[in-house]
C-alpha positions as CSV (number, residue, x, y, z in Angstrom):
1,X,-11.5,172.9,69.6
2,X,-14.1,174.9,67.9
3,X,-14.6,179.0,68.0
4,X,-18.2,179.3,69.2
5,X,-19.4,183.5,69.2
6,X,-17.7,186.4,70.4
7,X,-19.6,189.9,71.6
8,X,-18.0,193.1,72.8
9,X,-18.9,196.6,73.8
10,X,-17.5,200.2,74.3
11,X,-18.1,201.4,78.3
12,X,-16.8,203.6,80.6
13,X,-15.8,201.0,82.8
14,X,-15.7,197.1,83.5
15,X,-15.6,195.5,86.5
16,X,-14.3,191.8,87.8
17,X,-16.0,191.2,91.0
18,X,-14.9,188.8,93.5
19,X,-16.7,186.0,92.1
20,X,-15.8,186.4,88.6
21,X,-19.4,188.2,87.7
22,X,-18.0,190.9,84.9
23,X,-20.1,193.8,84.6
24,X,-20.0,196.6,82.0
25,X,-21.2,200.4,83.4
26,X,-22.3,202.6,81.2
27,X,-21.9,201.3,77.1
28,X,-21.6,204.2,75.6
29,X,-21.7,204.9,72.2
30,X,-20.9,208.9,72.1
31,X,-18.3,210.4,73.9
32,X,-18.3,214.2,73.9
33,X,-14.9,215.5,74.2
34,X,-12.5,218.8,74.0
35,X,-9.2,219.5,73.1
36,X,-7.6,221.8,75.6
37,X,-5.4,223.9,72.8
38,X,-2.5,224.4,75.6
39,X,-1.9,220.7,75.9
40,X,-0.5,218.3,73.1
41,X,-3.1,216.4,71.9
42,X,-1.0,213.8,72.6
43,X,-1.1,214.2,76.6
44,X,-4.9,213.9,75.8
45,X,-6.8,210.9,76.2
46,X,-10.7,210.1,76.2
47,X,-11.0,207.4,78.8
48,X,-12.9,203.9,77.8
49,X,-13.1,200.0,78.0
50,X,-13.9,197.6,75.5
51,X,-15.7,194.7,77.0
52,X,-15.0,191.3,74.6
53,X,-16.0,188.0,75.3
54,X,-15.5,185.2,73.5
55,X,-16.5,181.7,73.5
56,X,-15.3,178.3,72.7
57,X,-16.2,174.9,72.9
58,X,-16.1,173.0,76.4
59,X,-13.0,170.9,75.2
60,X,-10.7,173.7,73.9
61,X,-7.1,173.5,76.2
62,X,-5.6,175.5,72.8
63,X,-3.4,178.2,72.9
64,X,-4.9,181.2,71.1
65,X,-4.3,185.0,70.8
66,X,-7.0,188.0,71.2
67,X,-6.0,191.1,69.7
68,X,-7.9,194.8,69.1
69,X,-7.7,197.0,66.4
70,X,-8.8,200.6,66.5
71,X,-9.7,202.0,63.2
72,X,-9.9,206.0,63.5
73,X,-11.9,207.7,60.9
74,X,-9.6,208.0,58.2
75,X,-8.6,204.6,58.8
76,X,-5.3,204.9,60.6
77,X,-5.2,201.5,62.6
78,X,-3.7,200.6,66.1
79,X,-3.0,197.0,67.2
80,X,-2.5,195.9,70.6
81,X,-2.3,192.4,71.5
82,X,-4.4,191.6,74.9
83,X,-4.3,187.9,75.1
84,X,-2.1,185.3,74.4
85,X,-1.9,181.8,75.7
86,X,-3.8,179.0,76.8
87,X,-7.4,179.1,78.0
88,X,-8.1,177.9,81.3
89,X,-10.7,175.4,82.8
90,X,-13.5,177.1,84.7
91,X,-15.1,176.4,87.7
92,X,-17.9,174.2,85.5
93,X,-15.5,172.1,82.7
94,X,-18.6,170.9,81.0
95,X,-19.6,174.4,79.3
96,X,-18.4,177.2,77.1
97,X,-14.5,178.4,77.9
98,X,-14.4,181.9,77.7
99,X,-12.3,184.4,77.5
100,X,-13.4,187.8,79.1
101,X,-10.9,190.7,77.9
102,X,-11.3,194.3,79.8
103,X,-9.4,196.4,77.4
104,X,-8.6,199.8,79.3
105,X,-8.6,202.4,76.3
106,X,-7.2,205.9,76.4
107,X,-7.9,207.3,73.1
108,X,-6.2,210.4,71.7
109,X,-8.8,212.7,70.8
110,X,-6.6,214.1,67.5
111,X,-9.5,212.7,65.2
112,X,-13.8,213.4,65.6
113,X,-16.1,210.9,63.9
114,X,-16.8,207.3,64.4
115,X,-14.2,205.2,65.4
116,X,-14.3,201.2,65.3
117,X,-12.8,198.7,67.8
118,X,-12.3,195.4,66.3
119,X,-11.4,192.5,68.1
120,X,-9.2,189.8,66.4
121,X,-9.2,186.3,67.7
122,X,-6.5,184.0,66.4
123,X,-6.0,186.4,63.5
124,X,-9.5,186.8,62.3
125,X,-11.7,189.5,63.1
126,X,-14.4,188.0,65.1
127,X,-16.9,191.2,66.4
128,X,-16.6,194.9,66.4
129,X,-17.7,197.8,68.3
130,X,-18.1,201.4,67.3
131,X,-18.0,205.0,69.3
132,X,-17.8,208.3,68.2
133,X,-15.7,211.3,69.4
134,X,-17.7,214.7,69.5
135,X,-15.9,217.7,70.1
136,X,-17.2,219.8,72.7
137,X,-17.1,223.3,73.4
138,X,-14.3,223.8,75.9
139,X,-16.6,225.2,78.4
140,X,-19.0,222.5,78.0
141,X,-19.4,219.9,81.3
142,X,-19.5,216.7,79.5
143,X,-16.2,217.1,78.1
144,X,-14.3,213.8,79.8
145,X,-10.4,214.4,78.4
146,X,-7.8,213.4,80.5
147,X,-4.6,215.1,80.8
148,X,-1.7,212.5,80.9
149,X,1.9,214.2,82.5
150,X,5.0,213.3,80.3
């Protein structure tokens, strides 16, 4: 079993299509937001995907664990675990296995700056991805916050 690369990307979606092409729309790397003041920030979420894939050799049946970390500006981290268990054979057992992870993000806009996502693969941190969070004027179109109900 060897660990072979890993890659990932912040978008505003990801899609699986019926034959298993993965494709990322829009990487972003800005997302202008607002913070509508009557709301708790913590109703409000900026909607994202992290796009990771990882690669390992064509013999690795192992059991392994994929895990991101997002890192806000002041370093406050968050930990979700997104994968755990063995990897599977693919349709052509003589390459790569690899393990695409669609991470469906709503980040809490209570921070502005850059923010990183990294992604942790068997308990090492094996690629990161950055966005930043702008805040908008409320009046402004691009703002993109979501308003979750409790």
């Amino acid at each position: 079993m060897a660990f072979l690369s890993a890659n990932s990307w912040i978008c505003e979606r990801a899609l699986r299509e019926a034959d298993g092409v993965v494709s990322a729309i829009r990487i972003v790397d800005v997302f202008m937001t607002s913070v509508r003041p009557e709301v708790p920030v913590e109703q409000q979420v900026v909607p994202m995907t992290l796009l990771a894939v990882i690669r390992l050799s064509p013999d690795d049946d192992g059991n392994h664990t994929v895990e991101t970390v997002l890192v806000r500006p002041d370093g406050e981290r968050a930990t979700q675990q997104i994968f755990a268990g063995p990897v599977s054979i693919g349709r052509f057992p003589e390459l790569s296995r690899t393990i695409w992870a669609m991470v469906h993000m709503g980040v809490v806009p209570r921070q502005f700056g850059t923010h990183r996502v990294v992604v942790r693969f068997d308990n090492e941190e094996v690629t990161t991805s950055e966005f930043t969070l702008l805040e908008a004027p409320l009046d402004q179109q691009t703002a993109n916050v979501l308003v979750m109900q409790p």
